[in-house]
N, C-alpha and C positions, 0 to 999 in steps of 0.2 A: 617772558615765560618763566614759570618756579622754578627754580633750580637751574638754569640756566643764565649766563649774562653775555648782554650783547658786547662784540669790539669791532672796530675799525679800521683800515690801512686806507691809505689814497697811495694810486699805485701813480708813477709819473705822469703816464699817459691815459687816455680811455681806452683802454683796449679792445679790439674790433670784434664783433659778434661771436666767431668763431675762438678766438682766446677764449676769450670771456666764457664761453661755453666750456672748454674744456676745463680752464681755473674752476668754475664752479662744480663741475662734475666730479674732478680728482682733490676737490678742498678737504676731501671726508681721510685722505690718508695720512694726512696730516699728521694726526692723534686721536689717538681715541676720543678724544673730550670735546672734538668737533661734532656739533651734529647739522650746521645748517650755514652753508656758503652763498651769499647774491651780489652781483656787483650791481651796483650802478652810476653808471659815466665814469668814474674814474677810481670810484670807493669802492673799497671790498669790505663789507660785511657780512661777520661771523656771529654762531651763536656756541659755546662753551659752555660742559656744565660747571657750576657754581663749584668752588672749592679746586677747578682744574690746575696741573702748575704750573708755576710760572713761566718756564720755557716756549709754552705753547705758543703765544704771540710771536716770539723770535722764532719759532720754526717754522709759523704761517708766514712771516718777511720773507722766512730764504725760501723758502715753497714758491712763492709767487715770481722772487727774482729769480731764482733757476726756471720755471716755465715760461717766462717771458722775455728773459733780456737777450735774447738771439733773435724773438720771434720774427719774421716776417710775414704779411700778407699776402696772399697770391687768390684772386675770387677762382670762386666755384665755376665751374663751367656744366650747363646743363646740358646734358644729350639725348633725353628724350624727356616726354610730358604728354602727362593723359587724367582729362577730366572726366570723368561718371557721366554716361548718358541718363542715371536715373534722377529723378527730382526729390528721392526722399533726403530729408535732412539728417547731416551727420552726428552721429548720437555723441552725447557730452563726456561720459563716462563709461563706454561699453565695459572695462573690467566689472566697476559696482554691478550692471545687468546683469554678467554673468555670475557672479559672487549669490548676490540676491536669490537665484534661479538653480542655485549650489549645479553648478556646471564650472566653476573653477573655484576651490577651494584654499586659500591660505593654508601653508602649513609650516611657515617659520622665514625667518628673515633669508628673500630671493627666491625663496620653494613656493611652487602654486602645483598645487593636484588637478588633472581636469578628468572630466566625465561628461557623459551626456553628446549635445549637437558640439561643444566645444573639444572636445577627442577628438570625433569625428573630422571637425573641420581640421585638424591640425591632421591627422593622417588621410585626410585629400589634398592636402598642400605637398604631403611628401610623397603619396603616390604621382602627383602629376610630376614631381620636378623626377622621382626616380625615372618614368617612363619616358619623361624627354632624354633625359640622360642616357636612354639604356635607344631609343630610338633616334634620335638626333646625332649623338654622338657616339654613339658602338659603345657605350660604357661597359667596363668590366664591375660587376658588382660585387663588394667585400665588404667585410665587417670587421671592426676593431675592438678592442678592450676600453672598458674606460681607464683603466690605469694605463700610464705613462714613464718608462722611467726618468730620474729626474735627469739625469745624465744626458738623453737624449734633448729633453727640454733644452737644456743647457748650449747643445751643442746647435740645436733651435736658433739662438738668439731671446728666445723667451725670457732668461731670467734677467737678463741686462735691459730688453727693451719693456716689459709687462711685468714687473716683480709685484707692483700692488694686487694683480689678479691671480695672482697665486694660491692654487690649495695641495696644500702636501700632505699625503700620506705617510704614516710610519705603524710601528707594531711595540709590543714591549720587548724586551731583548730574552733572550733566550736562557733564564736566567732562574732557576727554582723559585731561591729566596725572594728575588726582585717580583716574579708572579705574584708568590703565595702571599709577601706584604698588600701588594695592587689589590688581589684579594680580598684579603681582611679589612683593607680600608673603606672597599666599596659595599661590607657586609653592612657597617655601621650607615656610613654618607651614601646614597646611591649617586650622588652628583660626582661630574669626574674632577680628583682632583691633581692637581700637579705634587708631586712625589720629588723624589731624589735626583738631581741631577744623575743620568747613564738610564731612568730607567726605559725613557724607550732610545731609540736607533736611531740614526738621521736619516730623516726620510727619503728610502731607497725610489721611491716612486711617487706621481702627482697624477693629481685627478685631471683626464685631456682637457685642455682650454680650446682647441679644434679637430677637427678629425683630419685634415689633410699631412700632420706630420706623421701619424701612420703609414700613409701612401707612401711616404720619402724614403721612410725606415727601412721600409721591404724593398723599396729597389736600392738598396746600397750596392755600391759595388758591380751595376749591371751596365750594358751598354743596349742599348734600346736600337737592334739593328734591323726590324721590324718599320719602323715609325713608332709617331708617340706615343705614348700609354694615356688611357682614360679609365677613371676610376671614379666611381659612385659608393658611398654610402654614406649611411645615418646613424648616429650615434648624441650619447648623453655628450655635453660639456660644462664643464667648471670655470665662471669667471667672478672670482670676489668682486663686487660693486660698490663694499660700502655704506656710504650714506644713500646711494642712489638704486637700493634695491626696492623698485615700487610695484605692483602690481606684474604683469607680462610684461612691461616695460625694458628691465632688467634685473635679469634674473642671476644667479647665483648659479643656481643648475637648470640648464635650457638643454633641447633640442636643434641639431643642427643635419642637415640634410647636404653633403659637399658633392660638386662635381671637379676633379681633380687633372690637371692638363700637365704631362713630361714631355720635353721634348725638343725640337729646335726653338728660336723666336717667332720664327714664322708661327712656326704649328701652335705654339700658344698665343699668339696675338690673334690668328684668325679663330681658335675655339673661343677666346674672352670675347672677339666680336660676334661672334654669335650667339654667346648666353644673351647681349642686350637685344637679341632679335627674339630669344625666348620668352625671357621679360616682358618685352612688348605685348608677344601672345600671349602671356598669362594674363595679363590687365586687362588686354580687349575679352578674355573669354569669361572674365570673371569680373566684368564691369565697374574696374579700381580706380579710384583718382592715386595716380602716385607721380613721380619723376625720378630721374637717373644725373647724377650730378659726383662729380671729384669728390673724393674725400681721404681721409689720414686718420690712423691707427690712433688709439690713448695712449702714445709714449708717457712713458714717467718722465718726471724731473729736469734733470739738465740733457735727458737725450731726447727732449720733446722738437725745441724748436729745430733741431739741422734735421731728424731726421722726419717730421712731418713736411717741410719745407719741399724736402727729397720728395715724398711721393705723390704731395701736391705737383712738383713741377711737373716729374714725370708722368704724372697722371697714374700711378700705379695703380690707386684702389679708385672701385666705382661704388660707389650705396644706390641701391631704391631705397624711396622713402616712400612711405604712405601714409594718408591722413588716418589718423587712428583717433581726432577729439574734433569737438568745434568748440570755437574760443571765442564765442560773441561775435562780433564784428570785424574782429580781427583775424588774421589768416590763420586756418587750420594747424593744430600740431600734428605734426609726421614725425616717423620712427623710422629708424634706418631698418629695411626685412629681410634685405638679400644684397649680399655684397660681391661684387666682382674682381679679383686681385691677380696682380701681376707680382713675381718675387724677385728678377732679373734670372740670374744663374745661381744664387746666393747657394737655394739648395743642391743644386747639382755639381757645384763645389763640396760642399759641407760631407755629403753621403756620398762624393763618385760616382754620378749617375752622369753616363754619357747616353749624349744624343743620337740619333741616326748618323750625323757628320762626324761624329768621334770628338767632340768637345761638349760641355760641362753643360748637362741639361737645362735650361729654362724653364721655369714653374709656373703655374696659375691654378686659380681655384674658383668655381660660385657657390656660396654657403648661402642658404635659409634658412631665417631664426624661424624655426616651424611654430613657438607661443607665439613672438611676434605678429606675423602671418594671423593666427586667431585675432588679434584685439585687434587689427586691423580691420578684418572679414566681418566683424561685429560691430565694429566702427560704422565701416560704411553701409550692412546692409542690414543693421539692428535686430530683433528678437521674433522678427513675422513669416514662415515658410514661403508666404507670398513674394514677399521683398527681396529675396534672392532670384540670384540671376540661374536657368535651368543647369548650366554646367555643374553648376554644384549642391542645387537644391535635393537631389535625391541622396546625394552622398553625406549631408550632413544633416539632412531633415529626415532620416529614414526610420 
C-alpha cells in the first residue's frame, strides 16, 4: 500500500486463536506508525507508515514477547446457545445499511451518531435491560457523570491493567498570561496546538471507561447491613481502541447500560446467575442467534498473560456474543453485547464496603454495549418492519 511498508516477525510458536486475537487487536499501541496487525500460523505481520523510526520493529518484538511468553491456554467453556427460529438470511454488512439509510452516521475516528429506527433500537435495548433490572432485581436506579477522577481510576486498578484505553481530561491552568497567549495562537491557527510545557494541569479527571466504578465510589466506607445493593444505570463510556475503531464494532465513545451487584459471594453469584437466565429471555423474545461463553478483559502488556489466565480460570467474566455479519460459508462473525463479571472482593477492599456479614464486599456487574446491541438487531433482522420479531417491531419501527 503507498506510504506504508510491510514487516514481519515469526513468533516461536503459533499462537492459539484467542492470543492471536488479542496480539492483533492491541498491535495498534504499539506506535503510532502501526496501522495494520495479522498473524498467520506463526508470523506476525505489520503494515507501518513509510519513513516510521526505526525503533518501531524492536518495540513490536517486546510487544509481542511481553503478551505472550507467560501465556497459557485454558478453552472457552459455552454455557448457553441459541439459534434464530427465523430463515432470513444474515445481512453481510448491517452498519454500510444503516450508514447508507443515514440512521448512523460517522462522525470521526470511534464516534458514530444514530437516528432514525437505529436510536430507537438502541433505547429498546436499554429500556428492556433497565426494566429487568428495576423488576427482576429490586434495582435502585442512578445516574453518574461522565467524568471520572483520575485518582479514583487509579485506585480502580484501571491505570495499571487498561492504560492503552485511556482518555484523560485536563484544562489550561489558571494562569492570565498562559490564557491570553492559548488565545492569541488560536486567533491566527484555529487547529489546537501544543504550547509550553505547564500550560495545561495534569489531568485531574478521565473520561468513565464503565459505569460500575461509580457504584463503588458511593458506597465507600458503608456497611450494607440491609443485604446487597443493586444498582442500574446508563451512561456515555470512553475506551481508546486504536487501530480497531470500526464502525459500532468498537467505539471510542459507546453507550453502556450496567446492572451492579454489592454484597456477600453468595449474593453475587446468585444475582450473575441470573442475568444469564435474563440473557436467555432477551434472545428467545427477540429471536437472536447468539451464545454465552468465558472470556478475559484486554490487559495490556506484561499483565495480560497471569492476569487473563486468572479470570479464565476462575471464570470470572461471561460475554454474549452475537452474530452481527455472515462470512460466506464460513461461521458467522459475533460481537461480544453484554458481558457478565464477577470482581472477587477486589472492590470492597479498595473502597471499605462491607457486606451484610461484616467482611469486604463482593462485586459484580452485567453491562450492554447498547451500539453493539444495534448492529446486531440489524444483523440479524435486516432493514424490513416485516422481518422483525413483534417484541420489538413497534418500538423501533414506530
Amino acid at each position: 500500500m503507498s506510504g506504508r511498508a510491510s514487516h514481519a516477525i515469526d513468533l516461536p510458536t503459533e499462537p492459539d486463536p484467542d492470543l492471536a486475537a488479542d496480539l492483533e487487536k492491541q498491535g495498534g499501541y504499539v506506535s503510532p506508525h502501526v496501522r495494520r496487525v495479522q498473524i498467520v500460523g506463526r508470523t506476525v505481520r505489520y503494515e507501518a507508515d513509510a519513513g516510521a523510526p526505526a525503533d518501531v520493529h524492536e518495540k513490536m518484538r517486546r510487544y509481542l514477547h511481553a503478551m505472550s511468553a507467560r501465556h497459557r491456554k485454558l478453552p472457552r467453556r459455552v454455557l448457553l446457545e441459541r439459534a434464530r427460529s427465523s430463515a432470513r438470511p444474515l445481512e453481510r454488512d448491517a452498519f454500510a445499511g444503516l450508514v447508507d439509510r443515514g440512521w448512523a452516521r460517522p462522525a470521526g475516528s470511534g464516534r458514530v451518531a444514530l437516528s432514525g429506527p437505529a436510536l430507537r433500537a438502541l433505547r429498546a435495548v436499554d429500556e428492556d435491560a433497565r426494566r429487568r433490572a428495576v423488576t427482576v432485581y429490586g434495582a435502585r436506579e442512578e445516574a453518574y457523570p461522565t467524568l471520572i477522577a483520575t485518582h479514583a481510576l487509579a485506585r480502580c486498578g484501571y491505570l495499571s491493567s487498561f492504560p492503552q484505553s485511556l482518555s484523560v481530561v485536563t484544562h489550561l491552568v489558571e494562569d492570565f498570561d498562559v490564557i491570553e497567549d492559548f488565545r492569541r495562537a488560536h486567533e491566527v491557527d484555529p487547529a489546537l496546538r501544543t504550547l509550553e510545557p505547564g500550560t495545561f494541569v495534569a489531568p485531574p479527571c478521565c473520561l468513565s471507561p464503565a459505569v460500575c466504578y461509580h457504584c463503588y465510589l458511593g458506597l465507600e466506607g458503608q456497611r450494607l447491613t440491609e443485604g446487597p445493593a443493586v444498582v442500574t444505570a446508563a451512561g456515555k463510556c470512553f475506551r481508546y481502541e486504536s487501530i480497531n475503531m470500526v464502525g459500532l464494532d468498537r467505539l471510542w465513545d459507546f453507550t453502556m447500560r450496567e446492572i451492579v451487584f454489592v454484597g456477600t459471594e453468595d449474593d453475587v453469584l446468585t444475582h450473575r446467575a441470573r442475568g444469564l437466565e435474563l440473557a436467555a429471555a432477551q434472545l428467545e423474545a427477540w429471536d437472536l442467534a447468539g451464545h454465552v461463553e468465558t472470556a478475559n478483559d484486554p490487559f495490556f502488556s506484561a499483565a495480560y498473560a497471569g492476569k487473563s489466565y486468572a479470570q479464565l480460570r476462575g471464570e470470572l467474566k461471561y460475554e454474549l456474543r452475537l452474530d452481527v455479519a455472515a462470512q460466506g460459508d464460513a461461521a458467522p462473525r459475533t460481537l461480544a453485547c453484554a458481558s457478565f463479571n464477577l470482581h472477587d472482593n477486589f472492590f470492597g477492599r479498595t473502597f471499605s464496603i462491607e457486606a451484610s456479614d461484616g467482611a469486604p464486599a463482593f462485586t459484580g456487574c452485567i453491562g450492554w454495549g447498547l451500539e453493539r446491541w444495534v448492529l446486531a438487531l440489524f444483523a440479524q433482522h435486516g432493514f424490513e418492519p416485516a422481518d422483525w420479531p413483534p417484541a420489538l417491531r413497534d418500538a423501533v419501527w414506530a
